[in-house]
N, C-alpha and C positions, 0 to 999 in steps of 0.2 A: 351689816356688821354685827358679831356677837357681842352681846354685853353678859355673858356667863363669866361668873369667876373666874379667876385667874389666881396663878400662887403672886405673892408680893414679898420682895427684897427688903432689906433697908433699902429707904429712899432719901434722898440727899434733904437737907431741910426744907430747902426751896420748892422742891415739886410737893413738902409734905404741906408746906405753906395754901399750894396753889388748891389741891384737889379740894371742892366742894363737898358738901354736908352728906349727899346722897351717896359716896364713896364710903361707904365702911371699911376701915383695920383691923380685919379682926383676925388674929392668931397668923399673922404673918401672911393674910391673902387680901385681893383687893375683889371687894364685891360690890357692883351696881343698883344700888333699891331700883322698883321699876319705876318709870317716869313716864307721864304722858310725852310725847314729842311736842306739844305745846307747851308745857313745864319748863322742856330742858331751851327749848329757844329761848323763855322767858329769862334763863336764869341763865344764857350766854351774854359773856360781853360780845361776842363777834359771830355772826352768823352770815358767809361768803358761800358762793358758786364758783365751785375753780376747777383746772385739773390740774395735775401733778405732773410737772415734767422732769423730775429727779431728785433724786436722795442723795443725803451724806451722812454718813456716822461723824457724830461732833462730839468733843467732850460736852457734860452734862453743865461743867462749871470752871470758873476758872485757878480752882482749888485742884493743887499737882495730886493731893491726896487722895483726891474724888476719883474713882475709879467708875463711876457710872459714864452710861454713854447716851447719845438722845440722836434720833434720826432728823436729820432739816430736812422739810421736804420744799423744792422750790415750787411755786406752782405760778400758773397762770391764771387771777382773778375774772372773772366772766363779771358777775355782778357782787353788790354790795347789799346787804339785808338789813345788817343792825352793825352798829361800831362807827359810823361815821364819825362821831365827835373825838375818838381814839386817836383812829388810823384812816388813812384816806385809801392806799392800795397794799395789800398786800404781797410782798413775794417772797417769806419762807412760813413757815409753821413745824414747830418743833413738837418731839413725842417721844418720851421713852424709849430705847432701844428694843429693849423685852416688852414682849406679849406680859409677862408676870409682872411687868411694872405698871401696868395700864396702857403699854402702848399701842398703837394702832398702824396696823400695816394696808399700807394704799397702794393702787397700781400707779408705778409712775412711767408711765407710757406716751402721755399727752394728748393722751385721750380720751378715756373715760371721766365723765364730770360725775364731782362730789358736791354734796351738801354737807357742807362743813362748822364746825360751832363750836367754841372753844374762849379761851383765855387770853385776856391782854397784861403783858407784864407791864411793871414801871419803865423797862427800856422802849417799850415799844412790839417786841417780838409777842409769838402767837403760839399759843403753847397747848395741844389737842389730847386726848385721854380717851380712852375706853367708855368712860362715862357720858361722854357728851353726845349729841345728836349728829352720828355722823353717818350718813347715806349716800349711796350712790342716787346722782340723781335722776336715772329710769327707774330709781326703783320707787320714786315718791307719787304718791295720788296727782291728780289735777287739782284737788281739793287744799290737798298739802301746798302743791306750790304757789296758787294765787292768798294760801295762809300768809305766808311767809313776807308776805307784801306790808299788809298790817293788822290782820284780821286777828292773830295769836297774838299780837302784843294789847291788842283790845282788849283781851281776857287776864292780861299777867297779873289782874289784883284777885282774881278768880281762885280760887283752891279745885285741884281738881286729887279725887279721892280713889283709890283703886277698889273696887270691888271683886271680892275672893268669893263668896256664898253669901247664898241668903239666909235671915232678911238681909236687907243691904236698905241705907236710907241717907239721906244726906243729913249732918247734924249742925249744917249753919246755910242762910240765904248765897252765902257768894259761892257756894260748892255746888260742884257737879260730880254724878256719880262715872266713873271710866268701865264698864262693864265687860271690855271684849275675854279679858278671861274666865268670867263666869259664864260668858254665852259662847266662848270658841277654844275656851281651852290655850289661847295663844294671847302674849299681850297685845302687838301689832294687828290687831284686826281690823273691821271693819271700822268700828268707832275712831282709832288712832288716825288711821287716815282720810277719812270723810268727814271728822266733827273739828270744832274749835269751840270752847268755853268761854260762852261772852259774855261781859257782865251788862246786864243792863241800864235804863237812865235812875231805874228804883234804887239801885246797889245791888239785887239780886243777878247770879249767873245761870245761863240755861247753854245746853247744847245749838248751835249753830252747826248746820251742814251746808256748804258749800258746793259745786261742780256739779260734774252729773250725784245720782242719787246711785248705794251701792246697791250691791246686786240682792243683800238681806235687808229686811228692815231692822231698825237700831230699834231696841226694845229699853224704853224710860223704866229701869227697876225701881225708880221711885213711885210709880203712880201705882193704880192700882189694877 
């Protein structure tokens, strides 16, 4: 799924409520900071395996004035990651109508599965964005998926840092440097999918690699 810019609407209070920190407003467009994929699960209330067996254009709200519209998507929950203490099953997850509002367009066929991660409102419901960690799930490492178990919440006290050029160097014990755009030009690379950020029993965090091992070697730009 893309997380490139998108233009942004007025947005009704409540979705301006919801969006998280790493969502920027700026000049009426909605933009994505990069995120490690272990970042954005740390910083989901709900992170599910499902597929999608259909859509509904719904109003956004229940204000006659609201003229926004928010897609429900029903799905069918496979398993449960993080959100337990929430919600026990899910079966809709809402999202902006527009692409220019941050929404997120899924196949809803019932049968491609997603990795999904998103927002729990006060009613209950599940509420998904452009921002968050949302993947099909063939598209995820072996690494990625036995993460998702509890390996990435291991590290959520962790800071993990994106590295653009060198030098590059971490400037506290619990950080880790994220390097795949300096070394592949792409954020998703090899680091995003084969590492997790784990802090250790000291309080310091180091790279953890998981599954098999990638096809590159991960290169520590901190050492020397």
């Amino acid at each position: 799924m893309s997380r490139a810019a998108a233009a942004l609407g007025p947005l009704p209070a409540l979705l301006l409520l919801l969006l998280p920190a790493r969502t920027a407003l700026l000049a009426g467009a909605c933009s994505c900071a990069p995120a490690h994929p272990q970042h954005l699960i740390c910083d989901a209330a709900l992170v599910i395996r499902a597929k999608i067996s259909s859509e509904k254009v719904v109003p956004a709200s229940d204000n006659p004035l609201d003229t926004h519209k928010m897609i429900r998507y029903e799905i069918k929950q496979i398993k449960m990651f993080k959100g337990f203490e929430k919600v026990k099953d899910v079966q809709y997850v809402y999202t902006p109508f527009d692409s220019s509002l941050c929404g997120v367009k899924l196949e809803a066929n019932n049968k491609k599965q997603y990795l999904l991660t998103g927002q729990i409102l006060n009613d209950g419901k599940v509420y998904i964005h452009l921002c968050n960690y949302i993947e099909p799930w063939d598209d995820l490492s072996l690494s990625q998926k036995k993460s998702l178990n509890q390996r990435y919440q291991m590290g959520c006290g962790c800071k993990i840092t994106t590295c653009y050029m060198v030098p590059c160097s971490i400037t506290a014990p619990n950080e880790c440097l994220w390097t795949d755009w300096l070394i592949e030009r792409k954020l998703y690379g090899h680091q995003a999918k084969h590492y997790a950020c784990i802090k250790r029993s000291d309080g310091t965090c180091s790279w953890y690699r998981g599954g098999p091992p990638p096809e590159k070697d991960f290169i520590d730009i901190s050492e020397p």
